[in-house]
DRENDO-1510 file (C-alpha; in Angstrom, 1 decimal, always signed):
<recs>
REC; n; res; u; v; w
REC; 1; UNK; -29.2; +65.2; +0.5 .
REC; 2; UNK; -25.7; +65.2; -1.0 .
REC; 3; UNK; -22.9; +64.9; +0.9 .
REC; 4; UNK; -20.3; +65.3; -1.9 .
REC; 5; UNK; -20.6; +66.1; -4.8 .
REC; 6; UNK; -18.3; +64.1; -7.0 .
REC; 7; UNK; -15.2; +66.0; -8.3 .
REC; 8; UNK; -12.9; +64.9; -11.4 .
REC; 9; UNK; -11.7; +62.1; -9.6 .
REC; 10; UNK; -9.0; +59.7; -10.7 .
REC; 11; UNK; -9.4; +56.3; -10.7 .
REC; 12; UNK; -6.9; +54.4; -8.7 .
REC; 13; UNK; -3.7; +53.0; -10.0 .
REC; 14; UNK; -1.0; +50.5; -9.1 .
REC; 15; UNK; +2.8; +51.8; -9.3 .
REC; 16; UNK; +4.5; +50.1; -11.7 .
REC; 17; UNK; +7.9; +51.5; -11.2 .
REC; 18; UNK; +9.3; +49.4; -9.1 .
REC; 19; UNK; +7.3; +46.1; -10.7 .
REC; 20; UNK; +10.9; +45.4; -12.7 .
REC; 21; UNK; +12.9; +45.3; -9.4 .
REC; 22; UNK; +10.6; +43.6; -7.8 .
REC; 23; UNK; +10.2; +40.5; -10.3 .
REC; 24; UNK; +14.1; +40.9; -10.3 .
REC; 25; UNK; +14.6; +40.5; -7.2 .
REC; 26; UNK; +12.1; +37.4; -6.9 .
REC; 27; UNK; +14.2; +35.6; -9.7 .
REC; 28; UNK; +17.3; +36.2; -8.1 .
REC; 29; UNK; +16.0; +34.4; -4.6 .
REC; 30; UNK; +14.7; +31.2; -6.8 .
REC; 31; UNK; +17.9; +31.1; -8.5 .
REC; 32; UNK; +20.2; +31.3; -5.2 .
REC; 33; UNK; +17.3; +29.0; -3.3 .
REC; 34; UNK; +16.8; +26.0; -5.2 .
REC; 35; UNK; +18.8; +23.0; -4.8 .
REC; 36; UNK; +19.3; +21.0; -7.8 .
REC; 37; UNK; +19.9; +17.5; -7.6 .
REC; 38; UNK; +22.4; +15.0; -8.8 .
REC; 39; UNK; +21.5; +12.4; -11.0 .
REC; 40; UNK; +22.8; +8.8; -9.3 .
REC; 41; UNK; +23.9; +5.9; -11.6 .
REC; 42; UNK; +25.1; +2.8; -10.7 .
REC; 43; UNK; +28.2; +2.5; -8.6 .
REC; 44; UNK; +30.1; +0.1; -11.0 .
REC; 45; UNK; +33.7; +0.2; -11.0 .
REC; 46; UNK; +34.6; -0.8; -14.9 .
REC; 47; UNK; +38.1; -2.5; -16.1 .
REC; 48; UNK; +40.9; -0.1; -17.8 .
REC; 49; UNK; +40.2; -1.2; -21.5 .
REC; 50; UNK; +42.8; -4.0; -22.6 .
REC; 51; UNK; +43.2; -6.3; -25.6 .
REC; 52; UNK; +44.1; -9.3; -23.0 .
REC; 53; UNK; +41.2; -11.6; -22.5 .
REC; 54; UNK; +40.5; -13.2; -19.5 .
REC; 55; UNK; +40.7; -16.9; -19.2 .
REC; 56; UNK; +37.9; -18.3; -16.7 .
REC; 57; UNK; +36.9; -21.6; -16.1 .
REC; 58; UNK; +33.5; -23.0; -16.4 .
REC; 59; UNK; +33.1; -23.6; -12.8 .
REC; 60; UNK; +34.4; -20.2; -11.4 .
REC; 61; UNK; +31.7; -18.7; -13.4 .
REC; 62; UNK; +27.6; -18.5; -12.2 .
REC; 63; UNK; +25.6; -17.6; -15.1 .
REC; 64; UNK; +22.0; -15.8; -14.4 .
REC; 65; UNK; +19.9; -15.1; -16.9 .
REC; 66; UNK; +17.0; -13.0; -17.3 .
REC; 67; UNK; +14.8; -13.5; -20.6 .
REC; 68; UNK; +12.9; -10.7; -22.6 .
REC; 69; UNK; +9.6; -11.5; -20.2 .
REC; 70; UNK; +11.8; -10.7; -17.1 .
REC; 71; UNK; +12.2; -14.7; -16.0 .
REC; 72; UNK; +15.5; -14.7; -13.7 .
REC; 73; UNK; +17.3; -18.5; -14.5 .
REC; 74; UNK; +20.6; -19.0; -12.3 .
REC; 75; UNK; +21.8; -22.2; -13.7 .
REC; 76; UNK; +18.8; -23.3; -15.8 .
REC; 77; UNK; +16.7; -23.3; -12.4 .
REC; 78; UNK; +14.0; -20.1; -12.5 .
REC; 79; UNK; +13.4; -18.1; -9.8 .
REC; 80; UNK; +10.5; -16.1; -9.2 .
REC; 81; UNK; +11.8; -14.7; -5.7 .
REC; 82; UNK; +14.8; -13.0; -5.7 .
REC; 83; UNK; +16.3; -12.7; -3.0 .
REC; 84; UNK; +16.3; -17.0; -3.9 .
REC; 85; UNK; +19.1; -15.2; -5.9 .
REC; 86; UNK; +21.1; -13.7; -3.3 .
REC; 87; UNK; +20.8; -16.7; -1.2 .
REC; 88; UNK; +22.0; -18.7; -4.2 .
REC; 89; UNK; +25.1; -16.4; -4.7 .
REC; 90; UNK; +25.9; -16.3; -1.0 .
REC; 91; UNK; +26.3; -20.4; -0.9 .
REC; 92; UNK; +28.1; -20.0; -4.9 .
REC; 93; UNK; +30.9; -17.5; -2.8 .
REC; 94; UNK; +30.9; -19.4; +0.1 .
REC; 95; UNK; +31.6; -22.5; -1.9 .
REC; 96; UNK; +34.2; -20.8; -4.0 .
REC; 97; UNK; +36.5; -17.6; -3.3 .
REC; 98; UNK; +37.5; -16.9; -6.7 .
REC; 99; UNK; +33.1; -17.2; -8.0 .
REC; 100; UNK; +32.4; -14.6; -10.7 .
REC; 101; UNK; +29.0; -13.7; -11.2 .
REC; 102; UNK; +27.6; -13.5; -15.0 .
REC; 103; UNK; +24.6; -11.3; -15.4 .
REC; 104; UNK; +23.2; -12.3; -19.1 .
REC; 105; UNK; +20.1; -10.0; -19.8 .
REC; 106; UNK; +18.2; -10.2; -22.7 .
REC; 107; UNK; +17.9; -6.7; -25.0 .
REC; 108; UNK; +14.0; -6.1; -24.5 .
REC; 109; UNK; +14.2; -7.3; -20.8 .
REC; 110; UNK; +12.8; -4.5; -18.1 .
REC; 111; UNK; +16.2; -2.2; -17.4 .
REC; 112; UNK; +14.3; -2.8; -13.7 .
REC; 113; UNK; +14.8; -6.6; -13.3 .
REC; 114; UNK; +18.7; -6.2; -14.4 .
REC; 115; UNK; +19.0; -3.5; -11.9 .
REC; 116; UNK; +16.9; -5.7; -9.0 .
REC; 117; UNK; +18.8; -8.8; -9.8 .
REC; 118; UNK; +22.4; -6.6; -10.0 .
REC; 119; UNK; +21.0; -5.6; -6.3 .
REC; 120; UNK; +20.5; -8.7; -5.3 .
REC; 121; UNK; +23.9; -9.8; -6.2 .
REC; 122; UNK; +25.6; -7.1; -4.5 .
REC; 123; UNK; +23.6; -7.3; -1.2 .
REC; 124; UNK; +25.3; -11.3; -1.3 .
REC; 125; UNK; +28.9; -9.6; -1.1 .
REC; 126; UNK; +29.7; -10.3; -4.5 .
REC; 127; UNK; +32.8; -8.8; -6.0 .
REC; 128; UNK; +33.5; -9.9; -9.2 .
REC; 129; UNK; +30.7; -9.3; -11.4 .
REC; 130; UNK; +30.1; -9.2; -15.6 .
REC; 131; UNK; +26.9; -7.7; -17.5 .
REC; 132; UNK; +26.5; -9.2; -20.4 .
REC; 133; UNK; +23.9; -9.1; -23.2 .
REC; 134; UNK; +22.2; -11.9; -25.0 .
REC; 135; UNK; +23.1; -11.9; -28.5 .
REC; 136; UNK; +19.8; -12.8; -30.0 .
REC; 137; UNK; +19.1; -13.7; -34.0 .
REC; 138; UNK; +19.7; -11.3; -36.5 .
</recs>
């Protein structure tokens, strides 16, 4: 027993009219919703440029080195913790007021360990601070 027979039937179909408003419109919510965000750098505070160089004696200045394998020295002494460091430039500053602080890394030293050590140096309340590469042979 039939119940229908079958008649030219169409097969169904999606509207794609609107399809181009519709992705439109989706685009245009991304674009208005997203939040892009800002690259941070480091906070440093650089010298006008000047032709005048600075005169600073031996014993205003704490060197710390950092060697290609990421060894922190501060005055030939290494240090494998650092916050040794930050210790170490808190008695430098207490010691004496006008203390600047030379960071000497080495070119194929880790960016990282510059940027830890810089930290370091900063969390001790130092102000007057140079980065400085170590020239090496060639």
């Amino acid at each position: 027993m039939r119940l229908r027979e079958k008649e030219n039937r169409k097969p169904p179909s999606i509207p794609t009219a609107s399809m181009g408003d519709v992705a439109f419109l989706i685009i245009i919510f991304f674009i208005t919703s997203t939040v892009f965000s800002k690259d941070r750098g480091l906070k440093l505070i650089l010298p006008e440029k000047s032709t005048v160089v600075a005169k600073i004696k031996k014993e205003n200045i704490l060197t710390i080195k950092i060697n290609a394998i990421g060894e922190v020295m501060v005055d030939k002494e290494i240090f494998t913790d650092l916050k040794m460091i930050r210790s170490r430039v808190e008695d430098g500053l207490a010691n004496n007021d006008s203390l600047v602080i030379s960071i000497k890394t080495h070119p194929e030293a880790r960016y990282e360990r510059m940027i830890q050590v810089l930290d370091q140096v900063r969390l001790a309340g130092a102000k007057r601070i140079s980065l400085v590469p170590i020239k090496t042979g060639g």
